[in-house]
C-alpha positions as CSV (number, residue, x, y, z in Angstrom):
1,X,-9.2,12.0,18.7
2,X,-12.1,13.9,16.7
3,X,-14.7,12.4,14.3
4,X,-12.2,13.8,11.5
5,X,-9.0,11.3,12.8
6,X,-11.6,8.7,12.8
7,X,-12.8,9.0,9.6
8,X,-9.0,9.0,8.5
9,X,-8.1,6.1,10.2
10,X,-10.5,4.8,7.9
11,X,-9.4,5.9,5.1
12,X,-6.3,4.4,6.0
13,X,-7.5,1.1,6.1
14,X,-9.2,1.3,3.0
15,X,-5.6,2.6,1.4
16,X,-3.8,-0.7,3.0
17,X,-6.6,-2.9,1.7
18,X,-6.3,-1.6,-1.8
19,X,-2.4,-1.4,-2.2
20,X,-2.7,-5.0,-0.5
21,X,-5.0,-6.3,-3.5
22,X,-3.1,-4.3,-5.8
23,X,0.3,-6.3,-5.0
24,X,-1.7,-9.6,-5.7
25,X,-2.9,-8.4,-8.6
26,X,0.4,-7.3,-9.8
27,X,2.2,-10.0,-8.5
28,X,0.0,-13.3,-8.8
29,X,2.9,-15.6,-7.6
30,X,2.6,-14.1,-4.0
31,X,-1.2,-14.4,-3.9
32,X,-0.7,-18.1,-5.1
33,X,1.9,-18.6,-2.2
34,X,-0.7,-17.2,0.2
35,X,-3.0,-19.4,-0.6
36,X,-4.9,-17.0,-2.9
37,X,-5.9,-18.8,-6.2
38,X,-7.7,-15.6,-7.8
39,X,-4.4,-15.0,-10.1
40,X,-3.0,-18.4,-10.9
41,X,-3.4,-18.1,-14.5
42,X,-1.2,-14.7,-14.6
43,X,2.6,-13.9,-13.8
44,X,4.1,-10.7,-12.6
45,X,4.9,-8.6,-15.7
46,X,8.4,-7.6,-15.7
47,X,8.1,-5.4,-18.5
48,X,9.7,-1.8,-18.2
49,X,5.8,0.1,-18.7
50,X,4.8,-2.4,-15.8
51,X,7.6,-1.2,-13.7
52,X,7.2,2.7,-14.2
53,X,3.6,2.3,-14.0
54,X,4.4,0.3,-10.0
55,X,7.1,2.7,-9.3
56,X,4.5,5.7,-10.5
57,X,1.8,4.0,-7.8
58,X,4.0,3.9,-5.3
59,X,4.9,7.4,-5.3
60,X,1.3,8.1,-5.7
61,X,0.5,6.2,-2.8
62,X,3.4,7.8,-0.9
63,X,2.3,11.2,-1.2
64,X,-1.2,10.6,-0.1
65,X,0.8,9.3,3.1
66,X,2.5,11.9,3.8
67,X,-0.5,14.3,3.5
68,X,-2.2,12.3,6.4
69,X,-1.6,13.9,10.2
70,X,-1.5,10.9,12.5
71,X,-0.3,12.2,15.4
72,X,-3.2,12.4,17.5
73,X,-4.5,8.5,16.4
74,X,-4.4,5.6,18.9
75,X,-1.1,4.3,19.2
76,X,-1.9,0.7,17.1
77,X,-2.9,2.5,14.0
78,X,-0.1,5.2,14.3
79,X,2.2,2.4,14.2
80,X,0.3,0.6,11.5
81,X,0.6,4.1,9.6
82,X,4.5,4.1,10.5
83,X,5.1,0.9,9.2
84,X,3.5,0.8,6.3
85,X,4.5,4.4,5.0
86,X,8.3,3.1,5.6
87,X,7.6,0.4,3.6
88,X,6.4,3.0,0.7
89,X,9.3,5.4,1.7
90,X,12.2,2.4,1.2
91,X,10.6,1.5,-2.5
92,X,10.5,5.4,-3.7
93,X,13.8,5.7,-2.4
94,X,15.1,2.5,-3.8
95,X,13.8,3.8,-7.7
């Protein structure tokens, strides 16, 4: 692993942080089950422009997945990676 996989990783992490603050934001009822009281004066907006604009992020975020090489990374965050871009492969496909 080169200074160029590390800096990756990183930017990896930084991606699952973000999409992870970006489903509490979108759906305030979760982060009010977790404990998280920053949304409890919102609900998740179920309106169709809501919905395309998820479904646009997702694809979004997708993509920027599949551009990452993560073959050479330490086995924990390759299966961090794995998971989390199924997770963005089953939504896409699910649209």
């Amino acid at each position: 692993m080169n200074e160029h996989d590390r800096a990756t990783i990183q930017e990896f992490y930084a991606l699952v942080e973000a999409e992870w603050e970006r489903g509490l934001r979108e759906h305030p009822e979760r982060a009010t089950y977790l404990g998280d009281p920053r949304y409890n004066d919102r609900f998740t907006d179920h309106s169709p422009e809501a919905i395309e604009a998820r479904m646009r992020r997702e694809k979004e975020v997708l993509t920027r997945l599949e551009a990452i090489d993560a073959t050479r990374w330490p086995e924990e965050d390759r299966l961090n990676y794995d998971l989390f871009r199924k997770e963005y492969e089953v939504a896409v496909a699910g649209h």
